[in-house]
N, C-alpha and C positions, 0 to 999 in steps of 0.2 A: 521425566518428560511425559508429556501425554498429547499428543498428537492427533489430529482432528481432521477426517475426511472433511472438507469444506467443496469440492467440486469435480465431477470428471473432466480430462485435460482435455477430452476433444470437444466440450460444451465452452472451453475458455479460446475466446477466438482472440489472436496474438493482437496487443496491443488497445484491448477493449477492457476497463476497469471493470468489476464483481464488486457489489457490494454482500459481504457475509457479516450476518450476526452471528456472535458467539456470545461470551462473559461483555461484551463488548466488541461495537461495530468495526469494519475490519475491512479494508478494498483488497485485494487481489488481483494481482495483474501479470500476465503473460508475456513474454518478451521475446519470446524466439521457444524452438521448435520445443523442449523441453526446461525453459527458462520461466520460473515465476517467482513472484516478491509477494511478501504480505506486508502492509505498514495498516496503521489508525485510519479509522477512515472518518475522520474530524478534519479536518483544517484547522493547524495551531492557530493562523488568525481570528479565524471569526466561525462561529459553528457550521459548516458548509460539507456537503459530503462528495469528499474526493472521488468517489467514483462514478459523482456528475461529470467529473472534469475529463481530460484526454492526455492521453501518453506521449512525449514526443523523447527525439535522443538530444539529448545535449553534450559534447565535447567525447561520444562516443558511453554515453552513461542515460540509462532511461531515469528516463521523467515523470512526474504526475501534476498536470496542473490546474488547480481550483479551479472550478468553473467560476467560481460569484467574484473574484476579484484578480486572478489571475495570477498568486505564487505560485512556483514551482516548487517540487521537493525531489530531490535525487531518492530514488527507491531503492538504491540498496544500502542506502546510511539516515535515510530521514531528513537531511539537512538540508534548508530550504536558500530557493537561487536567485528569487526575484521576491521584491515587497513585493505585497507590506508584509508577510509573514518573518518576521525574524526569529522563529521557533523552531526547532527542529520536532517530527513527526516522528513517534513510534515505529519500529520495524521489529519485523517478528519472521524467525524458522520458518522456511517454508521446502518444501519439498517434492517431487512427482516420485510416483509408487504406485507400477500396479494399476498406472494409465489415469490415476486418480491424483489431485491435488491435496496434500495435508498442511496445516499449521499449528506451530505449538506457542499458545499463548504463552507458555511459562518461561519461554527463551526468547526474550525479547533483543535482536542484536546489537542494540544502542541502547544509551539513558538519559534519550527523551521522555519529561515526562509526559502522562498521559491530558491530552489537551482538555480544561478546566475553562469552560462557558457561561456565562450569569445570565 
């Protein structure tokens, strides 16, 4: 495992995507008082960065959805709710520690693979 301060928790206002580079780009998003998700931060449709887009809950499960065409992707699985994306999106370890946000690229919790753009 190798785990990656990406952000302090009180800079991550709930419900406002981060976009982090790492090895690879990466949004980050806050969901409640010590709740956060890290997924890809591509859009499996079309090359767009999720963390232009805005958080909402669906059927009591948060959300992220593309700003440029409007899929959804449930953040704690990747799986995406509404076209045109029919992709499922990377999700990655995330964790608060220490009042700080980490992510471990090398635990990714799904096997989505990594969104490939021309």
């Amino acid at each position: 495992m190798s785990w990656t301060r990406v952000a302090e928790l009180a800079d991550l206002k709930v419900g406002t995507p981060l976009r982090v580079e790492l090895d690879e780009p990466l949004c980050v998003v806050r969901t409640g008082e010590d709740q956060v998700f890290a997924v890809h931060d591509v859009c499996s449709h079309q090359e767009w960065s999720l963390a232009e887009g805005w958080v909402d809950d669906i059927d009591g499960r948060p959300h992220i959805e593309c700003g440029l065409h409007g899929s959804s992707f449930d953040l704690a699985d990747g799986s995406p709710d509404t076209l045109p994306a029919v992709k499922p999106i990377p999700t990655y370890a995330a964790k608060v520690e220490d009042g700080a946000v980490w992510v471990d690229l090398a635990q990714q919790t799904n096997d989505a693979p990594v969104p490939q753009h021309y």
